[in-house]
C-alpha positions as CSV (number, residue, x, y, z in Angstrom):
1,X,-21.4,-1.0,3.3
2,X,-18.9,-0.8,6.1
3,X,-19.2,-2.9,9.0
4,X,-18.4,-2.7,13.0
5,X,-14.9,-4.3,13.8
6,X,-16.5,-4.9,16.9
7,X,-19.0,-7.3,15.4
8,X,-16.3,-9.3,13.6
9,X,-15.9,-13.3,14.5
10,X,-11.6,-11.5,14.7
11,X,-11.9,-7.6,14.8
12,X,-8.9,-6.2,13.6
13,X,-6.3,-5.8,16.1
14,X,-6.2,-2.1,14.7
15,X,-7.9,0.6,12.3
16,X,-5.6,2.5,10.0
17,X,-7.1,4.7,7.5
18,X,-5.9,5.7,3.9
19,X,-4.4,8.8,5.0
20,X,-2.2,7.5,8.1
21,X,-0.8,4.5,5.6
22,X,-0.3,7.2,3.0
23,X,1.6,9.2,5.7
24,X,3.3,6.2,7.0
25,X,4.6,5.0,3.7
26,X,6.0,8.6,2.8
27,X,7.7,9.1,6.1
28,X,9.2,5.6,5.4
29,X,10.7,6.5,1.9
30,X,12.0,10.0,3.4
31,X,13.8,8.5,6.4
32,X,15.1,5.7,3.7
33,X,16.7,9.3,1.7
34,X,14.2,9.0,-0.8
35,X,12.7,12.9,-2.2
36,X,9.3,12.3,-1.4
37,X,5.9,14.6,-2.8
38,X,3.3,15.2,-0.3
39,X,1.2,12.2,0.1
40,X,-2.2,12.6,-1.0
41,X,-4.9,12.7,1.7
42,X,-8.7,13.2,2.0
43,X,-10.2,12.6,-1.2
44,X,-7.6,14.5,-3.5
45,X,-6.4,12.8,-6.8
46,X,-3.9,11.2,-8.1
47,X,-0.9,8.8,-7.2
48,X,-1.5,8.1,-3.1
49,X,2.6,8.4,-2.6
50,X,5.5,9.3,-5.0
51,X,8.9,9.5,-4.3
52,X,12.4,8.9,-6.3
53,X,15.9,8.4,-5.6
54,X,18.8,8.6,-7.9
55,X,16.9,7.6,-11.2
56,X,14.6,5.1,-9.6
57,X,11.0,6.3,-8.7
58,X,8.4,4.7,-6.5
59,X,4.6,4.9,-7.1
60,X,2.4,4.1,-4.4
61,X,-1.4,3.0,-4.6
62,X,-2.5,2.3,-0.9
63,X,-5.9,1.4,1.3
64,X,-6.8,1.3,4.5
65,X,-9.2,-0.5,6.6
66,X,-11.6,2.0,6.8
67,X,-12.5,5.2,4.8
68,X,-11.4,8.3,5.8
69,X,-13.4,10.1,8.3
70,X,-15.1,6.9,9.0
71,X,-16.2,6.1,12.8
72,X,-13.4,4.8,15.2
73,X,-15.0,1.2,15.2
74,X,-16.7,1.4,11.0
75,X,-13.9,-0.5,9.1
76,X,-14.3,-2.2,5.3
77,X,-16.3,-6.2,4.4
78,X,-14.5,-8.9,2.9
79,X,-15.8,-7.5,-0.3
80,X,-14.5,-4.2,-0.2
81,X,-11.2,-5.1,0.6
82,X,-11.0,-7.4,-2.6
83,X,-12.5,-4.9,-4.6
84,X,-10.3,-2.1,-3.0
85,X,-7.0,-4.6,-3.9
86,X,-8.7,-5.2,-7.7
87,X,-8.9,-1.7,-8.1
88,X,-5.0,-1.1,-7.0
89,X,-3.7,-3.5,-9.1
90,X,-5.5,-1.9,-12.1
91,X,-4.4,1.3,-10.9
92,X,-1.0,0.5,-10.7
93,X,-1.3,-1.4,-14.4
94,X,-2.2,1.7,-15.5
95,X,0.7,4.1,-14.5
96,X,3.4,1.3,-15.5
97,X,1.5,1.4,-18.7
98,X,1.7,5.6,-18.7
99,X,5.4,5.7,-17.3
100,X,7.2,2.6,-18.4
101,X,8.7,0.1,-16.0
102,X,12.2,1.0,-16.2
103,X,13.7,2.7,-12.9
104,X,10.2,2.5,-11.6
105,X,8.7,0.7,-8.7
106,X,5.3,0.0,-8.0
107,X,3.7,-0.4,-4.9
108,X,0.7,-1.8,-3.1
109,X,0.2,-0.4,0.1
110,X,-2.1,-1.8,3.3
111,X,-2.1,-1.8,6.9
112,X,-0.9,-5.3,8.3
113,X,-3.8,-6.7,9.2
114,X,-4.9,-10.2,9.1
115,X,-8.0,-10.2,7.1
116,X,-6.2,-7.9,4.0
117,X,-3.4,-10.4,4.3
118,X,-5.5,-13.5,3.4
119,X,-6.7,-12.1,0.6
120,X,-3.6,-11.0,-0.7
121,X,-2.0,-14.3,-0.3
122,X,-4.3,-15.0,-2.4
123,X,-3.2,-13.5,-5.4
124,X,0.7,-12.6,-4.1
125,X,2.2,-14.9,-6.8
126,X,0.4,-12.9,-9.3
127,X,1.1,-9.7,-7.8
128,X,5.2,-10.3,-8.2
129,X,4.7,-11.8,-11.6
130,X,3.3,-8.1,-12.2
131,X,6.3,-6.6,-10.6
132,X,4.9,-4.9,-8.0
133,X,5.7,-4.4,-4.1
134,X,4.0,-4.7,-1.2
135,X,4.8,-2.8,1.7
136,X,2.6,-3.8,4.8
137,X,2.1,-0.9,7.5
138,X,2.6,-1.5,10.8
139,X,-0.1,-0.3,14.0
140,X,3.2,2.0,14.7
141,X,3.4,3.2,11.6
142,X,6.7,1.4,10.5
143,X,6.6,-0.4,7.4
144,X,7.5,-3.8,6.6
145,X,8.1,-4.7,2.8
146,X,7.5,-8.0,0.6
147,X,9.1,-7.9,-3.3
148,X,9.2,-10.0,-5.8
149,X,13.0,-12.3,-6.5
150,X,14.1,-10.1,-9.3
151,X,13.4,-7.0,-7.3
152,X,15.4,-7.8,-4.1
153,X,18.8,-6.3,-4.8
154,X,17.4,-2.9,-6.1
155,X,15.3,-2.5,-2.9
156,X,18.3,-3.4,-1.2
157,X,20.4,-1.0,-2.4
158,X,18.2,1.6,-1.9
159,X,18.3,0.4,1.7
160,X,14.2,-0.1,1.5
161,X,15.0,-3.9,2.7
């Protein structure tokens, strides 16, 4: 069950839902001249975010830190949020599975907060082995991204570095 950031020994700084990091990664890939579909909200369906430039496209599996339509203060445990990055991984697994990896990224998506970053770290070499991308949204919505070595050119030249 969800707890009060409030009660935390280090609330989060900030409380982004799903939605706003789904928004927030979209409007990111659009200002970056990528053709980007609506991004999923509420509890629709599908691939969160998915955009494509050129030949490459960009699948996007994201989380907040609370549900949507959750209290101001209710944000995920410790638990959910490793069983919320489980579930992404497998999720993106999945669609590199359905559509190949070739011209295709695949990204992880998060608001930057401590707490999510520790428990990434704690799989991150694991993560870029797979191939995928992180991109870490910001409390003003900007995005900052982290990619694997063999990755770094391509995002580059598709300005998303």
């Amino acid at each position: 069950m969800p707890v009060s950031n409030s009660s935390l020994r280090n609330p989060d700084p900030f409380i982004m839902n799903e939605d706003t990091v789904n928004i927030a990664i979209a409007e990111f890939l659009t200002n970056k001249g990528f053709d980007c579909e609506p991004p999923l909200t509420g509890r629709q369906q599908g691939i969160d975010v998915k955009a494509s430039k050129g030949i490459v496209n960009i699948f996007v599996e994201s989380k907040g830190s609370q549900k949507n339509g959750a209290t101001n203060d209710e944000v995920f445990t410790h638990g959910q949020i490793v069983n919320h990055i489980a579930r992404q991984i497998h999720t993106l697994m999945k669609y590199a599975t359905q559509y190949g990896d070739e011209n295709n990224i695949y990204v992880l998506a998060y608001p930057d907060l401590q707490r999510i970053r520790s428990e990434y770290y704690r799989i991150d070499k694991m993560v870029e082995k797979l191939g995928f991308v992180c991109m870490w949204v910001q409390e003003d919505c900007s995005v900052v991204v982290k990619c694997p070595k063999n990755l770094r050119n391509i995002l580059t030249d598709l300005n998303l570095l």
